[in-house]
Each structure stands twice: as C-alpha cells, then as structure tokens.
PAROPA-277217 format. One record per residue (C-alpha): residue in one letter; x negated, y negated, z negated; residue number from 1. Coordinates in steps of 0.1 Angstrom, whole numbers, always signed. Layout:
N
+---+-------+-------+-------+-----+
| r |     u |     v |     w |   k |
+---+-------+-------+-------+-----+
| A |     X |     Y |     Z | NUM |
...
+---+-------+-------+-------+-----+
REM end
This chain:
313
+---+-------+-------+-------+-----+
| r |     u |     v |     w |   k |
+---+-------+-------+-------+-----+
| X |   -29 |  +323 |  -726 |   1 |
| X |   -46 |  +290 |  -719 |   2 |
| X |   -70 |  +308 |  -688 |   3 |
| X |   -26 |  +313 |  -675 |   4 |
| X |   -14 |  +279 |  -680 |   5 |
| X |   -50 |  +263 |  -662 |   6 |
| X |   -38 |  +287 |  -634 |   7 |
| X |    -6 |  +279 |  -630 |   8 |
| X |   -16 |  +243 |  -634 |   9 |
| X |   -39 |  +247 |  -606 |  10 |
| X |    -9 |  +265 |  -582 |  11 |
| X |   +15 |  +236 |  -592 |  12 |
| X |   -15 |  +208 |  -579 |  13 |
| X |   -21 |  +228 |  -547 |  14 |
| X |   +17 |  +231 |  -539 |  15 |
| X |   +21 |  +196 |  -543 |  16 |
| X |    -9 |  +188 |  -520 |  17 |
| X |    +6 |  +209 |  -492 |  18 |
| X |   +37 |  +195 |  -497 |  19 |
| X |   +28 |  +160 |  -495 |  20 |
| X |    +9 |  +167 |  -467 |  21 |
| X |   +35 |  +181 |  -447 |  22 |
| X |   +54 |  +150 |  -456 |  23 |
| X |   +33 |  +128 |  -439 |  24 |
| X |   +22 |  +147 |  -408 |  25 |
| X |   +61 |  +152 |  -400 |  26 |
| X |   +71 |  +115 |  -404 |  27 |
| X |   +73 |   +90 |  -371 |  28 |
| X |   +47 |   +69 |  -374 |  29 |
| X |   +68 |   +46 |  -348 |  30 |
| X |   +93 |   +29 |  -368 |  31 |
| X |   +98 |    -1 |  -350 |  32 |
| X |   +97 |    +8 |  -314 |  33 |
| X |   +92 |   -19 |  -285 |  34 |
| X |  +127 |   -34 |  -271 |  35 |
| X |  +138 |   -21 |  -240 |  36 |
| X |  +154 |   -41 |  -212 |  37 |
| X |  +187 |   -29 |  -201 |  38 |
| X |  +195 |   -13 |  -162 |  39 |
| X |  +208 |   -36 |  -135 |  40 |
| X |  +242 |   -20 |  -122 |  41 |
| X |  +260 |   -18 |   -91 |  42 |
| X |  +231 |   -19 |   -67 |  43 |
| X |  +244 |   -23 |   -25 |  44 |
| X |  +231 |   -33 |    +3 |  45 |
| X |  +239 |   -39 |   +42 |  46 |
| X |  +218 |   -40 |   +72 |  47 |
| X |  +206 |   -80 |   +82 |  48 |
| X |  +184 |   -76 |  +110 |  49 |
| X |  +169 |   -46 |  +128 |  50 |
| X |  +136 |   -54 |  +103 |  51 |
| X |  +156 |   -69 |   +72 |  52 |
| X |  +177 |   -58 |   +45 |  53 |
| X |  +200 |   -71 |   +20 |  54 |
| X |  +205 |   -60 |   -16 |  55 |
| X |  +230 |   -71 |   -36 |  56 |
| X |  +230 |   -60 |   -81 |  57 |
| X |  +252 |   -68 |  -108 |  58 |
| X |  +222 |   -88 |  -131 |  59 |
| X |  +210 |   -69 |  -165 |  60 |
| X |  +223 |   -77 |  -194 |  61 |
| X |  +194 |   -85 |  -212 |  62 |
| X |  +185 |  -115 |  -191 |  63 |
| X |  +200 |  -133 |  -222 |  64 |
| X |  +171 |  -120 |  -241 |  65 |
| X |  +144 |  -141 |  -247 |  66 |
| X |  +117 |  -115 |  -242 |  67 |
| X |  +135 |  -113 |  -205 |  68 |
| X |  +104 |  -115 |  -178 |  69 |
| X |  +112 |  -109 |  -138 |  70 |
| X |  +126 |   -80 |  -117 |  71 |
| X |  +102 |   -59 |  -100 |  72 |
| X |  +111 |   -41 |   -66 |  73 |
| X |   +97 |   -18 |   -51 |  74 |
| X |  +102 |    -2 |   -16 |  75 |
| X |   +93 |   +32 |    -2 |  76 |
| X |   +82 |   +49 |   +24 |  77 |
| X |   +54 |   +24 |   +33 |  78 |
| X |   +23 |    -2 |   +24 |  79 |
| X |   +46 |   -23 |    +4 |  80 |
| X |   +34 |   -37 |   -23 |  81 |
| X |   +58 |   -44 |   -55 |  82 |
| X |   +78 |   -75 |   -52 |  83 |
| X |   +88 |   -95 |   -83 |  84 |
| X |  +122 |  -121 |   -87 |  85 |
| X |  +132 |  -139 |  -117 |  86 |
| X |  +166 |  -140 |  -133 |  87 |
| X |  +195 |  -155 |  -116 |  88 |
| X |  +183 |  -139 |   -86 |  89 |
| X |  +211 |  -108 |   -74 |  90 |
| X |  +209 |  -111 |   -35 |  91 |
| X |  +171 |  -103 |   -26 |  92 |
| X |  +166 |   -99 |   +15 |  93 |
| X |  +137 |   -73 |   +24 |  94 |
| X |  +118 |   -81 |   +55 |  95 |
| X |   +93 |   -59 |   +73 |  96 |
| X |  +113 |   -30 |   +79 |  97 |
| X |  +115 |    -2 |  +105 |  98 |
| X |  +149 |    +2 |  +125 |  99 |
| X |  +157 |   +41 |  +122 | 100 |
| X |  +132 |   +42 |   +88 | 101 |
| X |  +153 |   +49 |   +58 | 102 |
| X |  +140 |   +32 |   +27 | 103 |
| X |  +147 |   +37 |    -8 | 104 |
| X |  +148 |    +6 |   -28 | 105 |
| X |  +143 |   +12 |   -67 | 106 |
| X |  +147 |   -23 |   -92 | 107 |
| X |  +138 |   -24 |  -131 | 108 |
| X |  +139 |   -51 |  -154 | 109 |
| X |  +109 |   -60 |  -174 | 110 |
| X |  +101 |   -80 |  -208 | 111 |
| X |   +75 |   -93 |  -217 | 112 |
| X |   +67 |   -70 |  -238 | 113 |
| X |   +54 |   -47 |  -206 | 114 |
| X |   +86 |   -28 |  -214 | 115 |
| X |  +108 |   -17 |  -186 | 116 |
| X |  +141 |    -2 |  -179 | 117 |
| X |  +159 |   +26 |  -162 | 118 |
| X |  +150 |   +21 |  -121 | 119 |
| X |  +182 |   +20 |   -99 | 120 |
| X |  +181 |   +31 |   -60 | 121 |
| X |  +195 |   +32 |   -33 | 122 |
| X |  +188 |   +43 |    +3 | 123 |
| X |  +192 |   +25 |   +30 | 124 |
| X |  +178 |   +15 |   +69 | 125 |
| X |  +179 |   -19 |   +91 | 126 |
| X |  +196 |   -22 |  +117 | 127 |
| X |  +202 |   -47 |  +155 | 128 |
| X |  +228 |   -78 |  +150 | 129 |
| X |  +241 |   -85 |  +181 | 130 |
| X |  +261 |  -119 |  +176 | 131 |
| X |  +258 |  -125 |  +217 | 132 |
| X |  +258 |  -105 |  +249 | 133 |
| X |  +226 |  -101 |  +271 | 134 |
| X |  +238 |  -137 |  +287 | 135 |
| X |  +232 |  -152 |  +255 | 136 |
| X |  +272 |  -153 |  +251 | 137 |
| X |  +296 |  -153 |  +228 | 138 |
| X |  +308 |  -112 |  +231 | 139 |
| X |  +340 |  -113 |  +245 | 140 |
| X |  +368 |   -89 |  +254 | 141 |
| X |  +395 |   -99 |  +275 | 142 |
| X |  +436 |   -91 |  +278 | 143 |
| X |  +446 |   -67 |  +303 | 144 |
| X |  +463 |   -96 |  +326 | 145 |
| X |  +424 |  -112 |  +331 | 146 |
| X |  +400 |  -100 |  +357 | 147 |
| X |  +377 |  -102 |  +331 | 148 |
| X |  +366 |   -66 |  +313 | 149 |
| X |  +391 |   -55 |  +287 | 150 |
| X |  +363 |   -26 |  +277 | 151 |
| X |  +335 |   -31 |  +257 | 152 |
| X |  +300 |   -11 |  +252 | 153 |
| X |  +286 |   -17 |  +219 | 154 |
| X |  +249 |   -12 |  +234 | 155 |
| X |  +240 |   -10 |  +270 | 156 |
| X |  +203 |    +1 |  +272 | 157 |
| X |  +202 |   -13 |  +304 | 158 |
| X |  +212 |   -46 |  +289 | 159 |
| X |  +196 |   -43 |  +253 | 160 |
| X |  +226 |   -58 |  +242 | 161 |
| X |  +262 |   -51 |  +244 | 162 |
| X |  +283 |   -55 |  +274 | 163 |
| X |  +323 |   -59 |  +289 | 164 |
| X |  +333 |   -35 |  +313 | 165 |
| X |  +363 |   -36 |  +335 | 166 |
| X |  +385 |    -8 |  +340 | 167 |
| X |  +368 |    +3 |  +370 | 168 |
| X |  +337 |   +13 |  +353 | 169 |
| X |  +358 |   +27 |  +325 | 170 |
| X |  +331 |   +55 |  +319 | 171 |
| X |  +310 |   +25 |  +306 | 172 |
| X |  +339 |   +15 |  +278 | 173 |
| X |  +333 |   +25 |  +241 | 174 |
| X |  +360 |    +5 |  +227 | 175 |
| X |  +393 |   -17 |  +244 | 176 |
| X |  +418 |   -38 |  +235 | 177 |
| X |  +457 |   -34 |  +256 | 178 |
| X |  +474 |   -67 |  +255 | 179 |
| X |  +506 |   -51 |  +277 | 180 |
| X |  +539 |   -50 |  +264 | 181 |
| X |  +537 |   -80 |  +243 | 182 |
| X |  +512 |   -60 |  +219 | 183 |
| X |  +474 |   -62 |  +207 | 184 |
| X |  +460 |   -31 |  +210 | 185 |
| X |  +423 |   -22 |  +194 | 186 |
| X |  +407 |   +12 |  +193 | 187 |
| X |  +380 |   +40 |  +210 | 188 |
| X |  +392 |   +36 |  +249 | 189 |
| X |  +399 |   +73 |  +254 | 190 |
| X |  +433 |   +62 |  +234 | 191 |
| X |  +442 |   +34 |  +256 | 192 |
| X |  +460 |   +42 |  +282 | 193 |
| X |  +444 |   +26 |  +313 | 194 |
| X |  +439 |   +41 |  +350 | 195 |
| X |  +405 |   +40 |  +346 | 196 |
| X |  +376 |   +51 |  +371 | 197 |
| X |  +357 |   +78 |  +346 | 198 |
| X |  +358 |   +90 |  +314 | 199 |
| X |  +353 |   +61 |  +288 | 200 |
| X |  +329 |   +74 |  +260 | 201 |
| X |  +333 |   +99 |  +230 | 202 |
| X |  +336 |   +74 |  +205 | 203 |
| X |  +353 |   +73 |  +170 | 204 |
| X |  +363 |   +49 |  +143 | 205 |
| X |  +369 |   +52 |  +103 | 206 |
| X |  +405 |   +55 |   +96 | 207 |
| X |  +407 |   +21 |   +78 | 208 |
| X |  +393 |   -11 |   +85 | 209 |
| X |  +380 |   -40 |   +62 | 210 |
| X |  +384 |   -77 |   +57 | 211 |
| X |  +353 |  -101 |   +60 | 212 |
| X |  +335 |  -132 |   +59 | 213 |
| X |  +310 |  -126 |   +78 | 214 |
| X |  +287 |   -91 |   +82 | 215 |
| X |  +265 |  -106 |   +53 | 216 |
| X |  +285 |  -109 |   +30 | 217 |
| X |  +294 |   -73 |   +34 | 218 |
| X |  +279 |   -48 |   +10 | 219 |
| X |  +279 |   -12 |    +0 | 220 |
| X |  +270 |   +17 |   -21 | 221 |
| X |  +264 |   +49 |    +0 | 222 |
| X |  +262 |   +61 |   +38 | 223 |
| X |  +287 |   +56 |   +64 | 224 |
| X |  +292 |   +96 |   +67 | 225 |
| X |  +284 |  +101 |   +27 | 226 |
| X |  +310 |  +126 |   +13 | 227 |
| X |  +348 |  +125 |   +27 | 228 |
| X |  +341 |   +97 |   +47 | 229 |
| X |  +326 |  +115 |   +75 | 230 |
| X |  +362 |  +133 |   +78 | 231 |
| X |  +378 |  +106 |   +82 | 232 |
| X |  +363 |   +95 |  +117 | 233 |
| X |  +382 |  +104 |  +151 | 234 |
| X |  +393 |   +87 |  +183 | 235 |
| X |  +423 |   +62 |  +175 | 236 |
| X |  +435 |   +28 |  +179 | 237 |
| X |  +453 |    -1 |  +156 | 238 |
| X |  +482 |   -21 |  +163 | 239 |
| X |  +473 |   -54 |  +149 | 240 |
| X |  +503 |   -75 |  +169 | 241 |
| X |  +511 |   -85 |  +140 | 242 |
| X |  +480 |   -94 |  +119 | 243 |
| X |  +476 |  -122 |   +98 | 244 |
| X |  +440 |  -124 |   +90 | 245 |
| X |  +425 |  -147 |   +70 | 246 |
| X |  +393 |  -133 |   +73 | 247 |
| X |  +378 |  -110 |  +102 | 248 |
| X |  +377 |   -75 |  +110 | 249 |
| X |  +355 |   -51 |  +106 | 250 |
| X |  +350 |   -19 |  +117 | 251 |
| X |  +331 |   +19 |  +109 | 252 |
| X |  +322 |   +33 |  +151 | 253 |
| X |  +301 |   +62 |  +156 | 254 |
| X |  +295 |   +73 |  +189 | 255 |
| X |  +287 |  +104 |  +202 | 256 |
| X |  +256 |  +109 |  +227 | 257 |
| X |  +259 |  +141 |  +244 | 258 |
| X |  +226 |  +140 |  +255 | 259 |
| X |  +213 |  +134 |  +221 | 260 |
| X |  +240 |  +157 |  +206 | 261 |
| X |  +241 |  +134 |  +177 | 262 |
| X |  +261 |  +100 |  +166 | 263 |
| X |  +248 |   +59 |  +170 | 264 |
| X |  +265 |   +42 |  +140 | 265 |
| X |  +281 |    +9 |  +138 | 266 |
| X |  +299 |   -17 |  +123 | 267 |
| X |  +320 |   -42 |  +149 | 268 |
| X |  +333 |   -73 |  +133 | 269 |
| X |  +368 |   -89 |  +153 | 270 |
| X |  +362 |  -124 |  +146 | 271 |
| X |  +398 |  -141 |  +139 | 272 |
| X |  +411 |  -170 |  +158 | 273 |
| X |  +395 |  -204 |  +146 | 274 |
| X |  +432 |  -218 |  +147 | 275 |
| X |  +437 |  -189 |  +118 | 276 |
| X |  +467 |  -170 |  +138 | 277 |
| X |  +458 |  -139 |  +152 | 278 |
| X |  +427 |  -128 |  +172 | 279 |
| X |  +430 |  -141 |  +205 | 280 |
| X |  +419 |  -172 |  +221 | 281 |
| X |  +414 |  -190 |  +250 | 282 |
| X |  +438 |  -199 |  +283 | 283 |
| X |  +470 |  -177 |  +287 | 284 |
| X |  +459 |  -153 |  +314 | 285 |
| X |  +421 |  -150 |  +297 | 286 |
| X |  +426 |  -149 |  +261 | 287 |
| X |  +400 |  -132 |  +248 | 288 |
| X |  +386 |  -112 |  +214 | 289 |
| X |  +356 |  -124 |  +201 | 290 |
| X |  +330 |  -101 |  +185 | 291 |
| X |  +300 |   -93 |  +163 | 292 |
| X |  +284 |   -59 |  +162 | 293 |
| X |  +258 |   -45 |  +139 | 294 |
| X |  +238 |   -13 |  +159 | 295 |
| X |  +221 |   +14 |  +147 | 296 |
| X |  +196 |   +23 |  +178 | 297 |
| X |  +188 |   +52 |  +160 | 298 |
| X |  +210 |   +82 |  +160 | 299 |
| X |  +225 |   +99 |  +125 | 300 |
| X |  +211 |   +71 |  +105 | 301 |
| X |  +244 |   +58 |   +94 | 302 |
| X |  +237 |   +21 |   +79 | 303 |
| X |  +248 |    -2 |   +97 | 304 |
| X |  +278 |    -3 |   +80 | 305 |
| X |  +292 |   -21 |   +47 | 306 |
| X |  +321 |   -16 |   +26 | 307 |
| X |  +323 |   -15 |   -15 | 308 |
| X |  +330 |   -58 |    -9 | 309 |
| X |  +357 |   -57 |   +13 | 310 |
| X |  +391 |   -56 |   +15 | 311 |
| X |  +401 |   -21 |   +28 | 312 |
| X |  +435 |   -22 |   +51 | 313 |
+---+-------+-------+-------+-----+
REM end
C-alpha cells in the first residue's frame, strides 16, 4: 500500500512538472511591445518640372507623440538614397528625376524608438512645364477675327516648346478656341468648325475640367487613364461664354501619335483674365487666351496631370 501511494505521489510531481512547463513555454514573453507610429494618409502628387516632383500627405497622427522622430522617404527605381523630413513638413519636392521614368515613392513615420509604420506609395513620373512659347512668350491663342493663330500645338518638336498655328496650317493645331458668334469656344480642333488647310490632330480631352491656382497647387492620387477615367476621353469642346472663373482652368489632353501608335499626356491650364471676368484679354480684334501646359514627352506615361485638389466642373 505505501510502495502505491509513493507511486502515485511520483505521477502527481511529474504531471505537475510538465504542466508547468508547458505554461511557460506557451506564454509571450513580449508583454509590453515597442509603440508604433501611425501611417501618413492621403499621399498625391503632380508633376513640377520634367526632373522634379511634388508630394503632397495628410501628416500622421502620432506626430503629437513625443517619441515622434522624422519621415523617411524613399524613392525607386534608382541610386537614391533615403531622404529624411521632420514634422510639419506635408509638401516634400523630389529632384533628380527622369522624364518618362515612373517612380514609386514610399513614406513611413519613425519614433525614436527605431519603430516604424505602415509605408504608403504612390507611383508617379515628371514631366516639361511649359509656362512660355519657344520665343520666350507668354503662350497665347488668339480670337478668330485676329491674324494671329487661333490653334495651338501643345509641343512642336521642331520648336521644343509649344506653338500657335493659324488656320492655314490647321494640320499643326491640337487644340482651338472659336470666338464667332458672340461665343468662346475651347476644345480638340477637329470639333471646331474652321476651313482649315489639313487635318488638325487626333487629340482628346477628359470630359470634365478643373478649377486652379496654379499647376502646383494641383495634386492627385492615381493616373490620368487609371480605371473609368480612360473612358471618359474623346474629341469635344466647351462653351465657356459664360464662365465666371475665379480661378483658372485646367485640362486632361491626350494626344494620339499615329506613328507611335500610342498617347502624349497633358494637362493645359486657361489662365483667367487678370481683371477676373472671363478669359480673354488684350485689344478688341486680338484678344487672346493665355496658357500653361504641363507635357509628358513620353508617350502612355500619363502624369502630367493633377486632380483629387480641384474643383471638378
């Protein structure tokens, strides 16, 4: 009888050892893990330059926290080395880019703690500001009474730079403005309804336009032709008559290159008229439109375009 009880004595101990055992090798050891810095949000961007871009975030919450550090960016393809920004900081401008080249751009937060949160991306590529012609002037396009162009070419690679065309070299036009019949028309030139010498060129705009600032302060999310948005492209015009902008226009283009069999994107900004009525200025008989254009060189790298930030018409 006592030989049982020291055995079952024995088989109690050696339960309780495994049992214990199993307790501790099943238990986190990490009951106090390391903070965490919370996401940025709402990351955009627009093309700046043909070599810089500009990215725009909604700041992380935990920038409040005192173990808050920097922002780290980094940039790839390429030898770019990670770039850091402190706090305060949402509008960072890349330089050193390749027109054509499309980047991703990832940002995390960081404490001080080495801890860092969720990257954010977003794609996106540079692209050419032309803010003049190849003349060094102000880009113009003039009412159909002037014998000044009333057709505009957003790039002439003859000029580097954009160009007016009058109706006689209406194979040159991209885009036109009619000013006949007491009316200001705007759209691709196979829509306007001039005599001209030519075809004008296979060129189509977004069906809506946008209300800005300036092409700076113009920022967005996603591609020109990302999702239903490339449907919504075709040959058209707008009767803006009667606009009353209080900011300037801006405009999605894509034009087609048949002998690239592929589409330059754009974005051209209508600037409004200084006096703040309407678009055109100037001397009765040579008012004119004035105009900013953002380029893409490079075909089907659809960038150089904004839109989340403005005001959708």
């Amino acid at each position: 009888m006592l030989n049982q009880i020291k055995l079952f004595a024995i088989s109690l101990f050696a339960i309780s050892m495994v049992l214990n055992s199993c307790t501790e090798n099943t238990t986190d050891p990490n009951t106090n893990p390391e903070p965490k810095p919370t996401a940025i949000s709402n990351l955009v961007a627009t093309s700046a330059s043909s070599s810089d871009v500009l990215l725009k975030f909604t700041a992380s919450p935990s920038e409040t926290n005192t173990l808050f550090k920097d922002y780290e960016l980094v940039v790839t393809p390429g030898a770019f080395a990670p770039t850091t920004f402190p706090k305060g900081n949402n509008i960072v401008q890349v330089g050193g880019l390749q027109e054509g080249t499309e980047y991703t751009f990832s940002i995390v937060a960081r404490y001080t703690n080495d801890s860092i949160s969720t990257p954010v991306s977003i794609v996106w590529s540079p692209a050419t500001r032309f803010e003049t012609n190849n003349n060094d002037e102000v880009i113009r396009v003039y009412e159909s009474s002037s014998d000044f162009g009333s057709g505009l070419r957003m790039f002439s690679p003859n000029d580097a730079a954009p160009r007016t065309y009058k109706v006689t070299s209406g194979s040159e036009w991209d885009l036109g403005i009619d000013t006949r019949n007491s009316k200001i028309v705007f759209g691709s030139a196979s829509k306007i309804d001039y005599n001209y010498t030519g075809t004008p060129q296979a060129t189509q705009i977004f069906e809506s336009f946008f209300e800005a600032d300036s092409l700076n302060g113009l920022f967005d999310s996603q591609a020109m032709n990302a999702g239903s948005r490339d449907s919504k492209f075709s040959e058209r015009t707008f009767d803006l008559t009667t606009a009353n902008p209080t900011k300037n226009y801006v405009f999605y283009v894509r034009k087609y290159e048949p002998s690239q069999v592929r589409y330059n994107y754009a974005k051209v900004m209508m600037i409004k008229n200084s006096s703040g009525v309407g678009f055109l200025q100037g001397p009765s008989g040579n008012r004119f439109i004035a105009f900013q254009i953002s380029y893409q060189k490079t075909p089907d790298v659809p960038y150089a375009k904004v839109a989340n930030n403005a005001n959708s018409k």
